[in-house]
VEXPA-847937 format. One record per residue (C-alpha): residue number from 0; residue in three letters; x, z, y. Coordinates in Angstrom, 3 decimals. Example, Ala and Ser with C-alpha at 12.3 -4.5 7.8 and 13.67 -1.06 7.14 Angstrom:
<recs>
(rec 0; 'ALA'; (12.300; 7.800; -4.500))
(rec 1; 'SER'; (13.670; 7.140; -1.060))
</recs>
This chain:
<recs>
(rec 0; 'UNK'; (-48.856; -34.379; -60.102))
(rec 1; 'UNK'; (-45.876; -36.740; -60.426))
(rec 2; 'UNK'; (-42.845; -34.844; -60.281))
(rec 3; 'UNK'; (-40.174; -35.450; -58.478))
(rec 4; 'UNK'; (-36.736; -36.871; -59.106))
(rec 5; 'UNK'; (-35.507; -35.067; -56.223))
(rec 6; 'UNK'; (-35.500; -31.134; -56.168))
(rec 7; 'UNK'; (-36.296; -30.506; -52.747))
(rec 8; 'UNK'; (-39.317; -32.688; -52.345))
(rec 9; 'UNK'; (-40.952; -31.155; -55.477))
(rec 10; 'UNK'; (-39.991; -27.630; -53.959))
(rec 11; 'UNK'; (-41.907; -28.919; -50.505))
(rec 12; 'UNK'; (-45.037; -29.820; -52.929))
(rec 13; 'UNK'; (-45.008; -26.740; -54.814))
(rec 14; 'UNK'; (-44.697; -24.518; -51.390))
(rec 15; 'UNK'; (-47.747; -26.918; -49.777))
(rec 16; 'UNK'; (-49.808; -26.361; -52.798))
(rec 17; 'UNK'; (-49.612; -22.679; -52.324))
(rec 18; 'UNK'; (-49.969; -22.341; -48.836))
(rec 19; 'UNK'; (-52.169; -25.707; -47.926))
(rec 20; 'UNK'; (-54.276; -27.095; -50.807))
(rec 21; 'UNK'; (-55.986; -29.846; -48.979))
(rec 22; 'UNK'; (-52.820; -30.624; -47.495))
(rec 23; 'UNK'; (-51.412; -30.411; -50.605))
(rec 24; 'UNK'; (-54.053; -32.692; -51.839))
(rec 25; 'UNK'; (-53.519; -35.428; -49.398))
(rec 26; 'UNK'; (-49.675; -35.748; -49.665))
(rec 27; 'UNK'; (-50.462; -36.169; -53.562))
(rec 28; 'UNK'; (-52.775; -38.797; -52.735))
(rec 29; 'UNK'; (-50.261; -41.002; -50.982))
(rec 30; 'UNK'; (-47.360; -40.401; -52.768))
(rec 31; 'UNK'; (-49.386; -41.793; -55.591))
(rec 32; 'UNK'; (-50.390; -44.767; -53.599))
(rec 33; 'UNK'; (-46.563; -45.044; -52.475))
(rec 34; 'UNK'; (-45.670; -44.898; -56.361))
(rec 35; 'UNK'; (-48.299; -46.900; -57.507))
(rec 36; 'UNK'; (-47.257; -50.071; -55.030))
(rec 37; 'UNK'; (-43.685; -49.941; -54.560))
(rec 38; 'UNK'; (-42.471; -48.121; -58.830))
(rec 39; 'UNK'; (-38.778; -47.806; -58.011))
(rec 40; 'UNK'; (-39.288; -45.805; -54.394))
(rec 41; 'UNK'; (-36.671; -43.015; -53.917))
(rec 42; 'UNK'; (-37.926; -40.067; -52.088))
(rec 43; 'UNK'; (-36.216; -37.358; -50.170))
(rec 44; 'UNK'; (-36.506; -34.512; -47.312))
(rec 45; 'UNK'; (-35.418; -35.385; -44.202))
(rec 46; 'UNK'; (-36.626; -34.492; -40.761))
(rec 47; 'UNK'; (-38.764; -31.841; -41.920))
(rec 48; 'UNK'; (-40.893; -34.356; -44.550))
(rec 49; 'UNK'; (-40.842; -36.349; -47.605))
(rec 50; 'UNK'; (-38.857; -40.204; -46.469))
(rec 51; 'UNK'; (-39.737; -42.685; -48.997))
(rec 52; 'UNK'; (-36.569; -45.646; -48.890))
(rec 53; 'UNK'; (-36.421; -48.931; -51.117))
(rec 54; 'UNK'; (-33.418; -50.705; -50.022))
(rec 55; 'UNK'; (-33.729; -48.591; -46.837))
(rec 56; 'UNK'; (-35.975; -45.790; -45.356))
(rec 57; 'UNK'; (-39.709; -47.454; -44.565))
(rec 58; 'UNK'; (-41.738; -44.421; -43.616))
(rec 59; 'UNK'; (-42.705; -40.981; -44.707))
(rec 60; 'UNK'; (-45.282; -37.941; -44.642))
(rec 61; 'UNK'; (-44.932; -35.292; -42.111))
(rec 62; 'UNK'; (-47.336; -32.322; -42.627))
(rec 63; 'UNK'; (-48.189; -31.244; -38.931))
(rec 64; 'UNK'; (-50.984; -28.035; -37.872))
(rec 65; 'UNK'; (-53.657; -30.786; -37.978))
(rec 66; 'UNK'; (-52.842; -33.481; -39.980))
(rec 67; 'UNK'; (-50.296; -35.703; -42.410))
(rec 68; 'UNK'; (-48.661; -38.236; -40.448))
(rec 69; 'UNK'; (-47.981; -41.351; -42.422))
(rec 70; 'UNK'; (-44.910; -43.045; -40.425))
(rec 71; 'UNK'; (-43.544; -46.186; -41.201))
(rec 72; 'UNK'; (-40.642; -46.902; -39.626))
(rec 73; 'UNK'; (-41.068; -50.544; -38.658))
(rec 74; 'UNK'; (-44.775; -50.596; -38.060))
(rec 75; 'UNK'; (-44.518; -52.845; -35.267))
(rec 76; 'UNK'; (-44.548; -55.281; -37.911))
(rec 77; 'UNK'; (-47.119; -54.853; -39.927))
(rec 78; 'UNK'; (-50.577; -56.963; -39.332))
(rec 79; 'UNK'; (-53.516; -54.408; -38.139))
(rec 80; 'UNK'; (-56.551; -56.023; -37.625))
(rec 81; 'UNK'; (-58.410; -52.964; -37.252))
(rec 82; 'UNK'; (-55.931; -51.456; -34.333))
(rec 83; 'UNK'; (-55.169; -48.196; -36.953))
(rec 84; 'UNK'; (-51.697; -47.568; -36.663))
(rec 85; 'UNK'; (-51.135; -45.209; -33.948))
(rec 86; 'UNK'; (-47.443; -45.122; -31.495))
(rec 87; 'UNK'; (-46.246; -47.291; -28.583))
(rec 88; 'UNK'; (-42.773; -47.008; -29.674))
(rec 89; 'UNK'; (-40.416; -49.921; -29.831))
(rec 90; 'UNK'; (-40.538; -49.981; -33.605))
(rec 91; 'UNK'; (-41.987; -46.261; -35.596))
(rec 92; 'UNK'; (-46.059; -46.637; -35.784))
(rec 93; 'UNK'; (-48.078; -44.004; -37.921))
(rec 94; 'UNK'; (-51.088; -42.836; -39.055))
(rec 95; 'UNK'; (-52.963; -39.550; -38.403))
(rec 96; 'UNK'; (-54.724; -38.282; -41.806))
(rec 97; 'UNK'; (-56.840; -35.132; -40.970))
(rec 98; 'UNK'; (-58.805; -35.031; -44.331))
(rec 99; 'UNK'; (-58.773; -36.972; -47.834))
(rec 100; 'UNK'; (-61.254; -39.563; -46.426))
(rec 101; 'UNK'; (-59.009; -40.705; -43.960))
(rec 102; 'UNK'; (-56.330; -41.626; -46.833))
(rec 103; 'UNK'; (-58.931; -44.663; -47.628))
(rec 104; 'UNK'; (-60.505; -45.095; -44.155))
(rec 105; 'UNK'; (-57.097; -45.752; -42.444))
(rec 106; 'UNK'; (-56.432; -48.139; -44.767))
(rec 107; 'UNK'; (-53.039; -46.279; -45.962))
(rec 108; 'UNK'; (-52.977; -48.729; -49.222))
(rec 109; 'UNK'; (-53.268; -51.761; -46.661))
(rec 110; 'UNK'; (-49.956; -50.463; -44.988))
(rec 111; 'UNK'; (-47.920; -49.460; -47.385))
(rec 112; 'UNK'; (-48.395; -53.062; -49.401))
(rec 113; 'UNK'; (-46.524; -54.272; -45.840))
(rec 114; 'UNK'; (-43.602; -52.656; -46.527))
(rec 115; 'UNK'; (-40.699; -54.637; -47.724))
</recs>
């Protein structure tokens, strides 16, 4: 697991990965994806879930009873082909991810390459 710079986000991946393993699991997953694309993210809690910011705040991961919720906050944006991204909002779209396949079926790497 890639720690965290920032002591509350690797407190809210230490508690998931006690209470939620496959939960737990999945955040990894993306954060690593998130890491892997975009090096020099900055990560923090806010709202309740780990925001991810370059210049600015682009999305984050919101555990929910039945799924992560990959938001990106100006989703609108991005191209999606396949009609994945889920919201109707004027700008916010995200993705449901209900199990580790999902991470890769919904295209998460896809997305997060959009961000600027």
């Amino acid at each position: 697991m890639k720690k965290s710079k920032n002591t509350k986000v690797q407190s809210f991946l230490e508690d998931m990965m006690i209470l939620d393993l496959e939960r737990f699991e999945m955040l990894l997953t993306m954060r690593e994806i998130v890491f892997e694309i975009h090096p020099k993210v900055r990560e923090k809690m806010m709202y309740g879930g780990i925001m991810f910011s370059l210049e600015e705040d682009f999305g984050g991961l919101f555990v929910n009873k039945k799924h992560i919720s990959f938001e990106f906050s100006n989703g609108f944006q991005f191209k999606d082909p396949k009609k994945l991204l889920e919201g109707g909002g004027k700008f916010r779209r995200h993705l449901k991810i209900r199990g580790l396949e999902d991470i890769k079926g919904k295209e998460v790497e896809f997305f997060v390459k959009q961000v600027l």
